[in-house]
GULO-243209 format. One record per atom (N, C-alpha, C): residue in three letters; chain; atom name; x, y, z. Coordinates in steps of 0.1 Angstrom, whole numbers, plus 5000, padded with zeros to 4 digits. Example, Ala and Ser with C-alpha at 12.3 -4.5 7.8 and 13.67 -1.06 7.14 Angstrom:
BEGIN
ALA  A  N  5132  4943  5078
ALA  A  CA  5123  4955  5078
ALA  A  C  5132  4967  5078
SER  A  N  5128  4978  5071
SER  A  CA  5137  4989  5071
SER  A  C  5129  5000  5079
***
This chain:
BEGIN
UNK  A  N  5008  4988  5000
UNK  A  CA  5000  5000  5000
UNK  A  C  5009  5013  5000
UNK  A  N  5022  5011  5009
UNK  A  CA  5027  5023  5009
UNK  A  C  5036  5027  4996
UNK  A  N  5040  5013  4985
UNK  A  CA  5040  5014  4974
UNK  A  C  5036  5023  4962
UNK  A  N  5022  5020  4969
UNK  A  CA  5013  5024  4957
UNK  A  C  5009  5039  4959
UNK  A  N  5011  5043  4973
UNK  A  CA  5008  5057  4971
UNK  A  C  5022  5069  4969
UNK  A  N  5033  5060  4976
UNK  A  CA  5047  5067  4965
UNK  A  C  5044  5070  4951
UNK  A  N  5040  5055  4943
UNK  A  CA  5042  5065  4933
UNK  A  C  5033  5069  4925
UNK  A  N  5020  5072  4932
UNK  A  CA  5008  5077  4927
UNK  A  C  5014  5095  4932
UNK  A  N  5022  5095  4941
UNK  A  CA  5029  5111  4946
UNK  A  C  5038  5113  4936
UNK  A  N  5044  5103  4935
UNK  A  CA  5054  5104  4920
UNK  A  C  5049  5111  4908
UNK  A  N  5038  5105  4908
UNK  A  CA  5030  5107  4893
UNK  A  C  5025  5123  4891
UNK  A  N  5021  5128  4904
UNK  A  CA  5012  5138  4905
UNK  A  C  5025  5149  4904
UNK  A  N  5035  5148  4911
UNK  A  CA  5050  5155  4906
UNK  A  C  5053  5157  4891
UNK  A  N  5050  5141  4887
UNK  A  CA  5055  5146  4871
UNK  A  C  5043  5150  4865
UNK  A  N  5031  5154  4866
UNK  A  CA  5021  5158  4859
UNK  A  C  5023  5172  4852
UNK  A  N  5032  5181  4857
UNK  A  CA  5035  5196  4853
UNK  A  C  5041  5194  4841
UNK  A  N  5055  5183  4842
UNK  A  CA  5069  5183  4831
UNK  A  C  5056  5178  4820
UNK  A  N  5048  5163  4822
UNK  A  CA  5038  5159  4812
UNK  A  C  5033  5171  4806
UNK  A  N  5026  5178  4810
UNK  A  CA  5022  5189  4801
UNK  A  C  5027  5195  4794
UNK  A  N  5042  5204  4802
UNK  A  CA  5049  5208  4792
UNK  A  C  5058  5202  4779
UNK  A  N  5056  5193  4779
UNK  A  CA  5059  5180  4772
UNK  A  C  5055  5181  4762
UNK  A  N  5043  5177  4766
UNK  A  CA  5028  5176  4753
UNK  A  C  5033  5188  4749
UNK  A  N  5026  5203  4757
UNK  A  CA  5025  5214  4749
UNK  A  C  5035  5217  4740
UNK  A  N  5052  5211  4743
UNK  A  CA  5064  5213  4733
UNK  A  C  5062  5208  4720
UNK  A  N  5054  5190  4724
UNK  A  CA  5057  5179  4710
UNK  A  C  5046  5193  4698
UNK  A  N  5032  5195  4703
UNK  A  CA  5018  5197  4698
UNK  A  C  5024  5211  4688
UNK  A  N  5036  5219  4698
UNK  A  CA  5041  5234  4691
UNK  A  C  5051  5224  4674
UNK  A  N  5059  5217  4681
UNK  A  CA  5073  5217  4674
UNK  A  C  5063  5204  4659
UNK  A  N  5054  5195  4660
UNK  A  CA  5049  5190  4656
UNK  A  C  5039  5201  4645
UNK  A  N  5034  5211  4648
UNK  A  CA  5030  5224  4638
UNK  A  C  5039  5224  4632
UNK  A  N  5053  5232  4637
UNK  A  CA  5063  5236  4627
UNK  A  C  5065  5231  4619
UNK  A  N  5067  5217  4619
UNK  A  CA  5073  5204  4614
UNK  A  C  5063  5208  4599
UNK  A  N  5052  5208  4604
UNK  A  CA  5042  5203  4593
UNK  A  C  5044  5217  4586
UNK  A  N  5042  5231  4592
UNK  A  CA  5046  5241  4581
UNK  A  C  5051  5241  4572
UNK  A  N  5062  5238  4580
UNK  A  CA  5078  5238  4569
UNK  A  C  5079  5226  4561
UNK  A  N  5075  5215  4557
UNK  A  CA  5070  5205  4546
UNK  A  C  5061  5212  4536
UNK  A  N  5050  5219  4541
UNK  A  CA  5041  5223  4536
UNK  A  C  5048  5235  4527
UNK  A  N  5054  5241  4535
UNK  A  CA  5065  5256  4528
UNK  A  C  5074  5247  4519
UNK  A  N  5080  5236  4519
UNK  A  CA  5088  5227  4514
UNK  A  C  5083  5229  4500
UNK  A  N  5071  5219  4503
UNK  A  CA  5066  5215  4487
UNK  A  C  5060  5228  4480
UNK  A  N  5052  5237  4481
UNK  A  CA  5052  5249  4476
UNK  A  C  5066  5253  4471
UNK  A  N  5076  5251  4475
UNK  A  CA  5088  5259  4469
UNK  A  C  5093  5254  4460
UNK  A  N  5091  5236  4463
UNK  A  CA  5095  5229  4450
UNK  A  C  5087  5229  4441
UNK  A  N  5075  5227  4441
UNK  A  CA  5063  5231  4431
UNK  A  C  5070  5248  4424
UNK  A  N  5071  5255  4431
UNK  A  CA  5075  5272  4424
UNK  A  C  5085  5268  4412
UNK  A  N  5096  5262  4420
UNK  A  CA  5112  5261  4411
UNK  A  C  5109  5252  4400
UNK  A  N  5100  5239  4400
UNK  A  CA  5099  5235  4389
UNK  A  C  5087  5241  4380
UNK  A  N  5080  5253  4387
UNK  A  CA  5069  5256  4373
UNK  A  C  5076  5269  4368
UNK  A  N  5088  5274  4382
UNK  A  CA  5098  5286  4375
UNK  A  C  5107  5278  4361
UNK  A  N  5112  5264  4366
UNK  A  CA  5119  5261  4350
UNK  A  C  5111  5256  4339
UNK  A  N  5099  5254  4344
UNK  A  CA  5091  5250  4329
UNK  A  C  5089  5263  4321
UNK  A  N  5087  5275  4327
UNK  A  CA  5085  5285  4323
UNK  A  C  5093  5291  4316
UNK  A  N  5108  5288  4322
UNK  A  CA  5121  5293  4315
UNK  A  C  5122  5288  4301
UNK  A  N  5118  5274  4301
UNK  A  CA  5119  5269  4291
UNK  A  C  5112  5271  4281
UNK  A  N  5098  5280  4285
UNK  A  CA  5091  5280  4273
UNK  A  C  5093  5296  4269
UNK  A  N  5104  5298  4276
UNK  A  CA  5108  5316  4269
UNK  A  C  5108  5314  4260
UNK  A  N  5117  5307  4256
UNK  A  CA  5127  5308  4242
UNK  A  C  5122  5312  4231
UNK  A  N  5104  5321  4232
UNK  A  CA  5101  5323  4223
UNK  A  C  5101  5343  4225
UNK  A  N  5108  5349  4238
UNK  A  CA  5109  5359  4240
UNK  A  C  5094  5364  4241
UNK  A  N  5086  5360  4253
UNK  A  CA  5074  5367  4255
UNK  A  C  5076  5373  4266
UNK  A  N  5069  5385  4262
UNK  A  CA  5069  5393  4276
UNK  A  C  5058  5389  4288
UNK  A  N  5049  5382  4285
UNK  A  CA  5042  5377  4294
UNK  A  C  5047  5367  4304
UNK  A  N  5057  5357  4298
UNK  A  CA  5069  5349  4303
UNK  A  C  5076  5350  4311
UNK  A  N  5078  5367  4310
UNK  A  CA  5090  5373  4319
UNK  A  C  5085  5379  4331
UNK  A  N  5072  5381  4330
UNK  A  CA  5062  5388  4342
UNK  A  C  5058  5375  4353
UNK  A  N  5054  5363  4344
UNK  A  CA  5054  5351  4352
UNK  A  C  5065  5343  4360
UNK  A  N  5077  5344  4355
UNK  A  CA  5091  5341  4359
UNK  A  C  5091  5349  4369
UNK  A  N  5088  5366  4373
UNK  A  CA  5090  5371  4382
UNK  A  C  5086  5373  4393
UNK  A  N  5071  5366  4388
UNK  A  CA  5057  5369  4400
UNK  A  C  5061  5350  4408
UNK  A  N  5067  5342  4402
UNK  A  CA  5069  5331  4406
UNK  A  C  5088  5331  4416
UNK  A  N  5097  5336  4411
UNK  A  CA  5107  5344  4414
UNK  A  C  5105  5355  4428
UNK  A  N  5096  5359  4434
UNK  A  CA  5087  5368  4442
UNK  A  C  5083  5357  4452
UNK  A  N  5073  5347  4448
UNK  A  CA  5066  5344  4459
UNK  A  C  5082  5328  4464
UNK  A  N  5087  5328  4458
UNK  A  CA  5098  5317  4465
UNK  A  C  5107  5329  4473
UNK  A  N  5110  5342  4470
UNK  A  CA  5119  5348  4481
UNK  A  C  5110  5352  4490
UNK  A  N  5098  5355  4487
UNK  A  CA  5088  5353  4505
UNK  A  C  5084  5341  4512
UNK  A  N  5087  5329  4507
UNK  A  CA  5089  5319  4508
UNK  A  C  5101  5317  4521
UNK  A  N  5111  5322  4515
UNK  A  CA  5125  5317  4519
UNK  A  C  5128  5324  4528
UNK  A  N  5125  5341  4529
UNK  A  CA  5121  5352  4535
UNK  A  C  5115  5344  4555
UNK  A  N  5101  5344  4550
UNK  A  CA  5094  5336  4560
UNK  A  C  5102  5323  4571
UNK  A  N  5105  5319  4560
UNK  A  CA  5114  5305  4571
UNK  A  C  5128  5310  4575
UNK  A  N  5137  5322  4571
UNK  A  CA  5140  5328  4579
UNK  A  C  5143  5335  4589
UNK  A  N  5132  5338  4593
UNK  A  CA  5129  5345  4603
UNK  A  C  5128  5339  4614
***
């Protein structure tokens, strides 16, 4: 009996670190997922920036406005995650 209430005292000690615990995995487990999510958007950008490049070669100016607006949202991109 006097077993069991040690470490039922035990338990109730660690119930604070348990939380903060949790609340660290539940924060750092967001990030995690952001930045995959920022991940693939960036690689999605760089490869529809080189399909784009590649369809210059016919010198459009509309081409070069899309290159840049795509060019744009990857340095707010990159911008963002370092902060």
């Amino acid at each position: 009996m006097n077993n069991t209430v040690d470490i039922w005292q035990w338990l109730v000690q660690q119930a604070p670190v348990v939380v903060v615990m949790g609340v660290a995995i539940y924060y750092l487990a967001k990030k995690l997922t952001k930045a995959e999510d920022d991940k693939d958007t960036l690689a999605k950008d760089v490869i529809r920036l080189t399909a784009i490049w590649e369809e210059r070669l016919n010198d459009s100016k509309e081409a070069d406005k899309e290159i840049l607006n795509v060019l744009l949202q990857i340095k707010e991109i990159v911008q963002k995650n370092n902060r």
